[in-house]
N, C-alpha and C positions, 0 to 999 in steps of 0.2 A: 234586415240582412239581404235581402229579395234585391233590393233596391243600389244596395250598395256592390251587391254579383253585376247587376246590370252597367253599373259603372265600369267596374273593369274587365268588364265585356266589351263592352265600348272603347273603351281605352285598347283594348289587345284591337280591337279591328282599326283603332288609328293608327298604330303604327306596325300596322301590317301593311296598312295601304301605301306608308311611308315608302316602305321598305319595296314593296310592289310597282309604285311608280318611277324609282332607281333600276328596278329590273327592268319594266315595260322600255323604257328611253335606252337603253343598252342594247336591249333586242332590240326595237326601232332602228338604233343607228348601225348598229351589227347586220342587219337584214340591207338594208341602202346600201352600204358599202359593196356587199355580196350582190347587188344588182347589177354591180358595175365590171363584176370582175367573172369570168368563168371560173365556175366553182367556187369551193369552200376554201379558205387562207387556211393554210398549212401551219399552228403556230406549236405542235406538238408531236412533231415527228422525230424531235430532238437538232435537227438544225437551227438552231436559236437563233444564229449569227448568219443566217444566209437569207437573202431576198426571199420573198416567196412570189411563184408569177402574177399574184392577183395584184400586190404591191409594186412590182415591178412594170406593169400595165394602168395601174392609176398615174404610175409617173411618165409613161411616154405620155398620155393624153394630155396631161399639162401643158396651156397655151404659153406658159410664159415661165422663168424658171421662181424657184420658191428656195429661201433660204432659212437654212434650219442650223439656228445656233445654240450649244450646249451651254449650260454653266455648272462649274462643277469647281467645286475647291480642292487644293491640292495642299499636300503637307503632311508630315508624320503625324500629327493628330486625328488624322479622318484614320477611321477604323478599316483595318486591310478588306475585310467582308467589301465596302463601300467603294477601295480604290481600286477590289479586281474588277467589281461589276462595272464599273465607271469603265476602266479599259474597253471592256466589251463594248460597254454603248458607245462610244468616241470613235468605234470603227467607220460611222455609218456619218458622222456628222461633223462638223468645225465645234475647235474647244476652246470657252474663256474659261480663266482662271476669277472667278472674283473676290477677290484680297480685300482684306478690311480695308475702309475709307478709301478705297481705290474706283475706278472711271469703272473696272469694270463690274464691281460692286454696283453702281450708279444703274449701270444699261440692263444689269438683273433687275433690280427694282423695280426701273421701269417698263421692262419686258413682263412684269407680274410674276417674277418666279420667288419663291416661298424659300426663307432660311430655313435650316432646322438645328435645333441644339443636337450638338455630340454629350457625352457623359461628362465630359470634362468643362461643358458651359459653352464651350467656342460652339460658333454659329458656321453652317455646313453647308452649302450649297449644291442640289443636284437636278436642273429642271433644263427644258430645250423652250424655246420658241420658234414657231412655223410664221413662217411671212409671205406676200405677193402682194405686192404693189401695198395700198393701205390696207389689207388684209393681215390678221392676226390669229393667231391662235397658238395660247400658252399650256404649257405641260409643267404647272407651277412647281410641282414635286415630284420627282420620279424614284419609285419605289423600289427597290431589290427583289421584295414580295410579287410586282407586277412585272419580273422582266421577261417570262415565259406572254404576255402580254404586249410587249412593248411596242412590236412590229403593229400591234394593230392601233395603238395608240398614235404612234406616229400617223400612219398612213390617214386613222382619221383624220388628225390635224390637218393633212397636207390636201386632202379631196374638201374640206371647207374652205380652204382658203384659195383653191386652186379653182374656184367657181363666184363668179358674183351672187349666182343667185342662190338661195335657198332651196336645197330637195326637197320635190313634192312628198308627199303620202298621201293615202286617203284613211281617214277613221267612220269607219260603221260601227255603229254602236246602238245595243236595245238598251240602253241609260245615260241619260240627259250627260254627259262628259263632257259638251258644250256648253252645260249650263240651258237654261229652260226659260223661257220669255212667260209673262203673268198669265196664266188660265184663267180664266172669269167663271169658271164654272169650278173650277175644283180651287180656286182664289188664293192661287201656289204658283212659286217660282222659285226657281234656281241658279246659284252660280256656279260657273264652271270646275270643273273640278281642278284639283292640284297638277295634274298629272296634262291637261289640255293646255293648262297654262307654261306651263315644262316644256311640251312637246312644239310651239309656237313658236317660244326664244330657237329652237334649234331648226325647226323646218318647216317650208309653207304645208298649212293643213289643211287639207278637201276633204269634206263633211260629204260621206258617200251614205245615201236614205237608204233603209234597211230592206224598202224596196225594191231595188235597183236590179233591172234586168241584165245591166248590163255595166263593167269597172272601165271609168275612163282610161283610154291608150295610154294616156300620158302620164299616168299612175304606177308606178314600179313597186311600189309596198302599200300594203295595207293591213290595216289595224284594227282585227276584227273582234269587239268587246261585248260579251254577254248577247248573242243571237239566240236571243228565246223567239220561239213560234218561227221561224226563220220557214220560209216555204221551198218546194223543192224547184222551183225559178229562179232563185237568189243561190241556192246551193249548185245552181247549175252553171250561172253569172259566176261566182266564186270558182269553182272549175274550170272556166274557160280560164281567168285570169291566172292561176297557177299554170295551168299548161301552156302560156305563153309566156312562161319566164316570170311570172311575178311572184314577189316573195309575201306569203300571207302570217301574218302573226297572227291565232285565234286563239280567245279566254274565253271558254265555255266554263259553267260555273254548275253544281247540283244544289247549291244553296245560296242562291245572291242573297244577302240579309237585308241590302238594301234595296232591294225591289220587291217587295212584300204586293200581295193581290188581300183587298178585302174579303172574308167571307163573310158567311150569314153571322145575322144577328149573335154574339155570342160565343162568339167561335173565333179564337186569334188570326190576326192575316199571317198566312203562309208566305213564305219567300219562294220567286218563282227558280226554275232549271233551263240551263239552254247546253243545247245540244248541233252534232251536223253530220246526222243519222246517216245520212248518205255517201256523203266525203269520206268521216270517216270509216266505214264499210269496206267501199273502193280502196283506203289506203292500205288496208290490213290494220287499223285502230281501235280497238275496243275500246268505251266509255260507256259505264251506267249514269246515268243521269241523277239516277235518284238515289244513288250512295255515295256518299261521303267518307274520307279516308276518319280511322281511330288510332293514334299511336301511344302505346303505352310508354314507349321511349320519350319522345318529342312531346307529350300530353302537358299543357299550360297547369298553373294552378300549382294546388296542395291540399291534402288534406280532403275536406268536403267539396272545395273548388276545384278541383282537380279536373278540369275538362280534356278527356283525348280526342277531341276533334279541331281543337285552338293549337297547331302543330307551332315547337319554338323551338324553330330547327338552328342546326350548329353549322361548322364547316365539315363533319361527316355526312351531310345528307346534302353537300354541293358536289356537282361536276368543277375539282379543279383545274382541268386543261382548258374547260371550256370561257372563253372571251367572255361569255352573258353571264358565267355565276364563280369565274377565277377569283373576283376579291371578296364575294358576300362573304361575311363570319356568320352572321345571325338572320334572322326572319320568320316573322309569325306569318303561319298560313292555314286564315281559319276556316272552317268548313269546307275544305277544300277535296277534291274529287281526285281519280286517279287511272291513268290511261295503262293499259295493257296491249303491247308492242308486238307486232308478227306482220311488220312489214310490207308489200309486197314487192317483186321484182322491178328494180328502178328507183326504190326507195330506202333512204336509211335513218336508221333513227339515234338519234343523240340525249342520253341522258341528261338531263340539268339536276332534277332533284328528285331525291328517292326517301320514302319512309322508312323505319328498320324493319326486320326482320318479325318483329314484337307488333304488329298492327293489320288492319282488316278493311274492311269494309260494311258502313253499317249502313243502313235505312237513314234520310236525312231529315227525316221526321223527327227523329232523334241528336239531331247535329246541337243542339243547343242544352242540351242534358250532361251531368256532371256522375263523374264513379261511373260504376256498373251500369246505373241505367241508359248511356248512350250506346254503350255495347250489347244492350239486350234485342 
């Protein structure tokens, strides 16, 4: 029985991580985009339909112009829901019709934009492609669900294509995310994770060493994953980088599972904590390190299995205005920790995800215990 919990324990943490590395590359490209633009994109103040100026400043920089073609099927069959939204979107862009067996059926295709079935079997058409020069970038389906989104969908398209090169980042990280070269002493190696390989296809990646006094200039985002031991030189390094404009993503974790520290003889290895004791201080952030959230709502399992620290959160526990978690439905988030907000002047804070009302904070000694005993 022992044996077979551990299984799908394992299984909840795969596809947590799944689910994690669609959030990480969101933020990433969400944070880049915000580099480029003063301030935050406005995609929720109820102007749906009106430019926002950070989208309106990616397009004067453009050296060259870029064309942005719709396809969208027309006809009494497409459901009204589908032909009001389509109006809206068409404000902004040139419209094909693509008609069965027709050319401009043909240029969908090969633009990569996705049919979709209506109730009645006919094939539906609603996607844009972004172009400059031999540069592409398709938006295969465009959703109704994502139109409070859409502005920022575009614009990405149009800041990738509108660049030959790839935006930099840098990734720091206290776990191998690059993957690990053979140690002859401990006669282990690693490949890189899911998530390093993701972040590659999209943007060139500078591997910044945990030691680092100092964040390359030419660095606009960085991607800071599990800083355990992290020293107050590095925390200081990180400081500077924020206060000149750079956007920091940071995953500080109270219970990495997979960074375990041996102990004595006997004794199970413990999973290490990383924290940024300092930063967060200065910002007005409270994090315990060594408590992990318990939800009796969101708690994995059943029964004896029953884990409330394996969160399997819904779309109540997503921000949905926000660009980084407007289309999550689901996501397991296991042993995971939880920040307590009080700002300071200059700073604001943006919810993404919240536990309910029904959960706590326990000891993470206890983060891998089922029922009552994780909450004791």
């Amino acid at each position: 029985m022992q044996k077979k919990y551990e299984h799908l324990k394992y299984e909840h943490l795969l596809y947590s991580a799944i689910g994690l590395v669609a959030l990480a590359l969101i933020l990433v490209a969400f944070n880049y985009l915000l580099s480029r633009v003063p301030g935050r994109v406005d995609l929720t103040d109820g102007k749906l339909y009106t430019l926002s100026d950070g989208t309106k400043k990616v397009l004067r920089e453009l050296q060259s112009p870029v064309k942005v073609k719709l396809y969208i099927s027309q006809g009494e069959s497409v459901p009204v829901q589908l032909r009001s939204f389509a109006q809206r979107v068409e404000v902004i862009v040139e419209r094909y019709n693509p008609r069965p067996d027709s050319e401009e059926e043909d240029a969908a295709q090969l633009d990569g934009i996705e049919s979709q079935q209506l109730v009645s079997g006919e094939q539906f058409y609603l996607g844009a492609a972004v172009s400059q020069l031999d540069r592409k970038q398709t938006l295969a389906a465009i959703s109704p669900q994502r139109e409070r989104l859409l502005e920022y969908d575009l614009v990405r398209a149009i800041a990738r294509v509108g660049s030959a090169e790839r935006p930099k980042i840098g990734l720091m990280a206290g776990l191998p995310v690059l993957g690990e070269r053979f140690n002859p002493f401990t006669r282990q190696s690693s490949e890189p994770w899911v998530l390093a390989g993701e972040l590659k296809r999209e943007f060139d990646v500078r591997e910044v060493p945990m030691n680092a006094k100092e964040i390359d200039k030419d660095l606009s985002v960085l991607l800071l994953i599990h800083p355990r031991d992290l020293q107050p030189e590095q925390e200081y390094a990180l400081d500077q980088f924020v206060l000149r404009g750079g956007k920091l993503i940071a995953f500080v974790d109270p219970y990495a599972y997979f960074d375990q520290s041996p102990q004595m003889p006997g004794v199970p290895p413990q999973p290490s904590s990383s924290d940024l004791p300092a930063l967060f201080k200065a910002w007005g952030i409270a994090f315990d390190p060594g408590k992990v959230i318990a939800d009796a709502v969101f708690a994995s399992g059943g029964g004896a299995r029953l884990t409330p620290t394996v969160l399997s959160l819904n779309r109540t526990a997503f921000s949905r205005d926000d660009v980084v978690t407007g289309s999550i439905e689901t996501l397991l988030y296991a042993f995971g920790g939880a920040f307590q907000m009080k700002p300071v002047e200059g700073l604001k804070a943006t919810e993404l995800l919240r536990s309910s009302p029904n959960s706590m904070l326990v000891d993470n000694m206890n983060a891998t215990k089922s029922g009552d005993e994780a909450t004791r």
